[in-house]
C-alpha positions in Angstrom: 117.4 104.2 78.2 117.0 106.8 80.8 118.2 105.6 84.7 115.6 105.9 86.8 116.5 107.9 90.0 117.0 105.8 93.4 114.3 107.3 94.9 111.7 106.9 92.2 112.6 103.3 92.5 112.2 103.0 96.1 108.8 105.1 95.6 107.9 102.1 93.1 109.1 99.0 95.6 107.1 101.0 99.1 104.1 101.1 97.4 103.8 97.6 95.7 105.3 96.3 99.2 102.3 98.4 101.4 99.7 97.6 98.3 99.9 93.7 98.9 99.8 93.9 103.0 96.8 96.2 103.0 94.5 94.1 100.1 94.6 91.7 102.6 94.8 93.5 106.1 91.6 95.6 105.9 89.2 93.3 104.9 91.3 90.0 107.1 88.2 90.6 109.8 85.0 89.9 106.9 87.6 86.9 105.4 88.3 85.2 108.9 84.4 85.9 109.6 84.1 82.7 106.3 86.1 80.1 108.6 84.6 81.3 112.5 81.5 82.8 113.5 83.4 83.9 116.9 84.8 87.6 117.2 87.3 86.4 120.1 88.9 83.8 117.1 88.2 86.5 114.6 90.5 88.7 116.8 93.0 85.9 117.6 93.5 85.4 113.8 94.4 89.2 112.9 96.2 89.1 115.8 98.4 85.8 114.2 99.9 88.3 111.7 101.4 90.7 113.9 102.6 88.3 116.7 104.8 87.0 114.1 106.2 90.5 112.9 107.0 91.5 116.3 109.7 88.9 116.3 110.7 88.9 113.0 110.9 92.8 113.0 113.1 93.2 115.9 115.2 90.4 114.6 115.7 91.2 111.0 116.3 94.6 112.0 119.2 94.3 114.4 120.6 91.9 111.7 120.4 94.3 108.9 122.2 96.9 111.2 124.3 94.1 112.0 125.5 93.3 108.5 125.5 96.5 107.0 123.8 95.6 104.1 119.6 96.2 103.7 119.2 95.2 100.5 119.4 91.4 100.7 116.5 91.6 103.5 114.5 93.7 101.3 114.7 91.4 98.3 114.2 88.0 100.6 111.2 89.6 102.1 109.2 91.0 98.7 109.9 87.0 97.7 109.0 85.8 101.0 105.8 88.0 100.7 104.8 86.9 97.5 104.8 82.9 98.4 103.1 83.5 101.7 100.2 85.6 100.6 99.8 84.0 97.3 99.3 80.6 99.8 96.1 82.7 101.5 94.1 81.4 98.7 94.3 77.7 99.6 93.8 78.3 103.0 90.3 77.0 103.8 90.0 76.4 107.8 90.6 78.3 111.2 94.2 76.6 111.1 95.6 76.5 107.9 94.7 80.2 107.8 97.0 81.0 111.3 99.6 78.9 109.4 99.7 81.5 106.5 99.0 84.1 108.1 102.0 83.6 110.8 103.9 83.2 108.0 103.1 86.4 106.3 104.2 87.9 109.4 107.7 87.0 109.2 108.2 87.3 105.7 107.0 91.4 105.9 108.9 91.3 109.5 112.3 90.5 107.5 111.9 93.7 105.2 110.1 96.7 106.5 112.9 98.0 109.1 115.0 97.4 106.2 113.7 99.5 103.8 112.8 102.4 106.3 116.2 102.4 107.2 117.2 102.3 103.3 114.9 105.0 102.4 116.2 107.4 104.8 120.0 106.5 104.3 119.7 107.2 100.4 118.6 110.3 100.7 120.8 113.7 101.9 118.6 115.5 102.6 116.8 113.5 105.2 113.3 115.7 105.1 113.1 113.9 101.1 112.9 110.7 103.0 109.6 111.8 104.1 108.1 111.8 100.5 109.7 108.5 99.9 107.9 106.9 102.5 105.0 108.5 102.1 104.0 106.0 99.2 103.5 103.1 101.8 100.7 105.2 102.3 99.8 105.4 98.5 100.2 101.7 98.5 97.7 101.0 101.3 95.0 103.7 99.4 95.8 101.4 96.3 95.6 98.1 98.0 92.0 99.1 100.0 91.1 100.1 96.6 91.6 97.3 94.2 90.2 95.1 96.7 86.8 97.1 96.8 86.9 96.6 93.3 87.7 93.2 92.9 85.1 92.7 95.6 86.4 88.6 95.5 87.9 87.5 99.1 89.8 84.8 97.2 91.3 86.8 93.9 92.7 89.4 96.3 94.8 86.6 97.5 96.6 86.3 94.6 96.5 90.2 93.3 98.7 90.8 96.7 100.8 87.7 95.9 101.2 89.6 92.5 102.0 93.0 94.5 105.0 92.1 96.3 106.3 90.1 92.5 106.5 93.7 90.7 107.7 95.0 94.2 110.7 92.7 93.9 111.5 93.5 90.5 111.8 97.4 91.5 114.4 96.3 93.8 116.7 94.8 91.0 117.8 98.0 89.8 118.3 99.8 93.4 122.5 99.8 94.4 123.5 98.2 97.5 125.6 100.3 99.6 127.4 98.7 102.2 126.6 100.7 105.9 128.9 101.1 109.0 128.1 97.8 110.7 126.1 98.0 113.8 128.1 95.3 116.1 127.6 97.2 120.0 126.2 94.0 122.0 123.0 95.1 124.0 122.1 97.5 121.7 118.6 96.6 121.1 118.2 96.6 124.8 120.7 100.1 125.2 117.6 101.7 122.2 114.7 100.4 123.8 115.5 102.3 127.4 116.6 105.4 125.9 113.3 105.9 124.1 111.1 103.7 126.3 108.6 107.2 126.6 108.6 106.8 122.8 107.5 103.3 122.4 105.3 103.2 125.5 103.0 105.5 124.0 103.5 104.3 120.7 102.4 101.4 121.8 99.2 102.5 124.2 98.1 104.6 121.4 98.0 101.5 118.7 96.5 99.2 120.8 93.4 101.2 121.1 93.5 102.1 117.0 94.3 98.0 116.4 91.5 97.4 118.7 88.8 99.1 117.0 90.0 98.3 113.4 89.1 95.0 114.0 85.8 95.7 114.5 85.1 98.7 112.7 84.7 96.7 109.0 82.3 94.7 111.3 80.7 97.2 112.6 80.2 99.1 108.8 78.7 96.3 107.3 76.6 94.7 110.6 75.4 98.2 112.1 75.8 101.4 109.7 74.3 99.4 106.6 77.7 99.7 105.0 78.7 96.9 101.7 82.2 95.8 101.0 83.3 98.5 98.8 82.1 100.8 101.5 84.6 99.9 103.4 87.3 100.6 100.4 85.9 104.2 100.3 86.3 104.9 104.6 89.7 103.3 104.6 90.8 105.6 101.1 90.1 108.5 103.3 92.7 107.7 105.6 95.3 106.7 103.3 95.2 109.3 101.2 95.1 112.2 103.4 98.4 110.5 105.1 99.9 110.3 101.5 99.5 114.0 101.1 100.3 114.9 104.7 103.8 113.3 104.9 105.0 114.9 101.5 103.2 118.0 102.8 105.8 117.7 106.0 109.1 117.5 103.9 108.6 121.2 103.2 106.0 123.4 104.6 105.8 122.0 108.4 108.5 122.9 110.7 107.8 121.4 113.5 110.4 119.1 115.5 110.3 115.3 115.4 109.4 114.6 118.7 106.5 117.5 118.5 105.2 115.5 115.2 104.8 112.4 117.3 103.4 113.9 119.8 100.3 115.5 117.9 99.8 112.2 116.3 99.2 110.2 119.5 97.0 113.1 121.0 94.5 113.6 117.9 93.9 110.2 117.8 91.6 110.4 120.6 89.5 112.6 118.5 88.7 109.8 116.4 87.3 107.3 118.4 84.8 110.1 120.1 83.5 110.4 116.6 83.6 106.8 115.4 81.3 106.1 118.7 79.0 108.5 117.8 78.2 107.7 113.9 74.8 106.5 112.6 75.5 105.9 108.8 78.4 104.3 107.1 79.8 107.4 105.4 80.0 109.8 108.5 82.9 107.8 109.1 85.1 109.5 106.3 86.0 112.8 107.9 87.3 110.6 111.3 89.0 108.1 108.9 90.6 111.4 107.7 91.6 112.7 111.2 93.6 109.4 111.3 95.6 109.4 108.3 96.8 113.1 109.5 97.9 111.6 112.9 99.2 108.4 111.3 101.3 110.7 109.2 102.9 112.9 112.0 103.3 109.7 114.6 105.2 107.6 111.6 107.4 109.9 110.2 107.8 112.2 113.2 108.9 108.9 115.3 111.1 107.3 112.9 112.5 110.0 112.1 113.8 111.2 115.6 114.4 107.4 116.3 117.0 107.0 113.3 118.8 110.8 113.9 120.1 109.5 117.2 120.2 105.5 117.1 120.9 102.8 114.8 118.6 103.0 111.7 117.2 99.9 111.2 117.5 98.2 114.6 115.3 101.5 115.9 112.7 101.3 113.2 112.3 97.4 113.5 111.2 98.0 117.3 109.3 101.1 116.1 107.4 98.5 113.9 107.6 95.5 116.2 105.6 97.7 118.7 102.9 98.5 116.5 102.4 94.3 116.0 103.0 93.9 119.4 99.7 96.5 119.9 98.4 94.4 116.8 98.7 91.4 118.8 97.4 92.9 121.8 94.0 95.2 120.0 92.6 92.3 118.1 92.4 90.2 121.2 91.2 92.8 123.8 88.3 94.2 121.1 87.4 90.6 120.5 86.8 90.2 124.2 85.3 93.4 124.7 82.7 93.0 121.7 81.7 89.8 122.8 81.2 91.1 126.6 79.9 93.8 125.8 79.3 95.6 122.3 81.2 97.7 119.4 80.8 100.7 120.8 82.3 100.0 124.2 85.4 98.9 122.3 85.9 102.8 120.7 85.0 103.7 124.6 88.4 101.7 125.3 90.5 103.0 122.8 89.2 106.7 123.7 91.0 105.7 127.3 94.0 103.6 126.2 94.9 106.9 123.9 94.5 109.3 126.6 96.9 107.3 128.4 99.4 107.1 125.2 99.3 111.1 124.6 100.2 111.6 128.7 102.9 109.1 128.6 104.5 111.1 125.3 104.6 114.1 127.0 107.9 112.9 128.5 109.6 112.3 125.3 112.8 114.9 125.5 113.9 116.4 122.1 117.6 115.2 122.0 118.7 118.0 120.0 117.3 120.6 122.2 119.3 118.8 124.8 122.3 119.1 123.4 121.9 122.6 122.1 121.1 123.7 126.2 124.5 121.7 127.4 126.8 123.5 124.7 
């Protein structure tokens, strides 16, 4: 029997891993809507998910940097994944569903630093990487997908629980190299000032997309006469232009790290102008578009310059821990703002927030360049 390559197995174990999250993510707004008729709760409970990541990320992170291994925290999380989104589907009230749903948190929290951190580690030439990871975006297309097909809020449940299973057993074959163990006390602290310009805007810039993806499936279905599967089709636009955008970048666009992050925050604003403007369901594809191309230059642009010049996986869980923090933060604020005001203002929000994000990354300093002028 043939051995499959390491990468085509990691390629196999991202997309399962982003396939069960997103089933579940996209449509979490319309599924908390069947246990509370209040957007501020509706918010509070999307919100539950990445409040727990942000912990688990940072922490599970460090560790894995810490213990030089990644592949034990990839293989607990796919398992922890599978029991804790399989257990959506017995989750009936407001509470039992911030239960599962802070525990979902955690579980993904313990693996996805990990296996960014793997991904680009196994891989010599490091641009490869970029192809690799590119299939969490694949996953999410598939994930949006088979839920707008299944078009049952309680089998997707258990088609994500099923997900992360198959995951898992990509992740039997992969080797375990041991890394050079991270053990420099502070040094979450030490990577969060030396790139604070990086994550502030990071940040700023996901807190206004967070806060108007909670309301946008809303929004489709309430204002633009939009069905469930609709919402499938706007969200497959974005995932699938990211897909062919980050293997695009491993080999026709040369532009620096920092530079790649930097367009993705800025472009962003583009989107919102044109989400607040749309009458009918479907004129929200090209803008859904726009979003996967800057979600594709943010992600790997910024994880990539964060890993060149820090530890791998303590950088990347912080670079994920402070899109749940703005997770945490979006849900909230466009639950508050829909219900004082109306959908709408909440794109007039995110419109500002990302402004602010773009202005803030324009401070960012290329550490290569930096180094190139001392020599």
């Amino acid at each position: 029997m043939q051995k499959i390559p390491v990468n085509n197995l990691v390629r196999s174990a991202t997309f399962f891993q982003h396939a069960g999250i997103s089933i579940i993510f996209v449509f979490m707004p319309i599924i908390a809507g069947s246990v509370t008729e209040s957007v501020f709760e509706i918010g509070l409970l999307v919100a539950s998910f990445s409040f727990a990541q942000i912990i688990s990320e940072i922490y599970f992170g460090r560790h894995s940097d810490k213990k030089g291994t990644r592949l034990k925290f990839i293989r607990i999380g796919f398992i922890g994944c599978a029991v804790a989104f399989g257990l959506h589907y017995f989750a009936d009230d407001l509470t039992i569903f911030f239960l599962v749903r802070i525990l979902a948190g955690v579980a993904s929290g313990i693996m996805i630093p990990a296996m960014i951190a793997y991904t680009y580690e196994a891989n010599i030439d490091k641009k490869r990487a970029a192809t690799v990871i590119s299939f969490h975006a694949l996953g999410w297309l598939a994930g949006i997908a088979a839920a707008g097909i299944a078009n049952d809020l309680k089998l997707i449940f258990l088609i994500s629980a099923a997900s992360f299973v198959i995951g898992l057993l990509f992740t039997i074959k992969l080797p375990n190299p041991e890394q050079i163990k991270e053990l420099t006390p502070g040094t979450t602290k030490k990577v969060i000032l030396k790139n604070k310009f990086l994550f502030l805007s990071l940040l700023l810039r996901h807190i206004g997309a967070a806060a108007v993806w909670t309301i946008l499936p809303i929004m489709i279905i309430e204002k633009l006469g939009g069905e469930l599967y609709h919402i499938s089709i706007i969200y497959v636009a974005n995932t699938l232009t990211a897909f062919i955008l980050m293997n695009v970048m491993a080999s026709k666009i040369h532009l620096s790290n920092v530079i790649k992050f930097k367009i993705g925050i800025g472009f962003t604003a583009f989107v919102f102008v044109g989400l607040s403007v749309v009458t009918e369901w479907w004129m929200t594809m090209p803008f859904m578009a726009l979003v996967g191309a800057t979600w594709a230059f943010l992600f790997i642009g910024g994880n990539f310059h964060l890993m060149e010049n820090n530890p791998r996986s303590t950088s990347t869980g912080i670079f994920s821990s402070t899109l749940s923090i703005a997770t945490v933060i979006g849900p909230v604020t466009a639950g508050a703002i829909a219900f004082t005001f109306d959908y709408i203002a909440v794109m007039y929000f995110a419109i500002a927030i990302i402004i602010c994000a773009f202005v803030v990354s324009l401070k960012i300093k290329d550490e290569k360049q930096n180094q190139t002028v001392e020599i």
